[in-house]
C-alpha positions as CSV (number, residue, x, y, z in Angstrom):
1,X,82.2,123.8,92.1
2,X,85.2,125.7,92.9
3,X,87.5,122.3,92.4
4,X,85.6,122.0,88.6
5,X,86.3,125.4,87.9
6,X,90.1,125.1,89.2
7,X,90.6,121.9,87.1
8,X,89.2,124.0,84.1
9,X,91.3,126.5,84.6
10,X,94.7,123.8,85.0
11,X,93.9,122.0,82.1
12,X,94.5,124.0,79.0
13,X,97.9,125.3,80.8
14,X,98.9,121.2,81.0
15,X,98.1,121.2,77.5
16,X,100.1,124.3,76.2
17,X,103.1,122.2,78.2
18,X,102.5,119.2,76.5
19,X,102.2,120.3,72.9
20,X,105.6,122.6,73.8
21,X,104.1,125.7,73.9
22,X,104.6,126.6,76.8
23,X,107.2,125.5,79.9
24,X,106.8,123.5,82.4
25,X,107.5,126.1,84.6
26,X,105.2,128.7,82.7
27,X,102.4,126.9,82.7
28,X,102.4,125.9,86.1
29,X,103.1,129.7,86.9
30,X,100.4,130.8,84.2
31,X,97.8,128.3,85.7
32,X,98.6,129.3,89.5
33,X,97.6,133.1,88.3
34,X,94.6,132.1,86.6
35,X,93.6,129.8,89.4
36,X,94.0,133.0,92.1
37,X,92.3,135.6,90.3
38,X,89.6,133.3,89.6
39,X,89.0,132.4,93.8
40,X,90.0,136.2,94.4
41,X,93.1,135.3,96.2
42,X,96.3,137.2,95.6
């Protein structure tokens, strides 16, 4: 499902955050991107 593949896609940008690779901020930014070109939405 669309919901499955969003999760899939939120997931590993939660977990760069966590471990303190990444921001909060970026990965919420880096997941939002990844979450729109993978519905096609811009």
């Amino acid at each position: 499902t669309e919901y499955a593949e969003v999760v899939n896609l939120f997931v590993p940008e939660i977990c760069k955050y966590l471990t303190g690779e990444k921001s909060a901020q970026e990965a919420l930014d880096d997941a939002a991107a990844a979450i729109r070109s993978a519905t096609g939405r811009q």
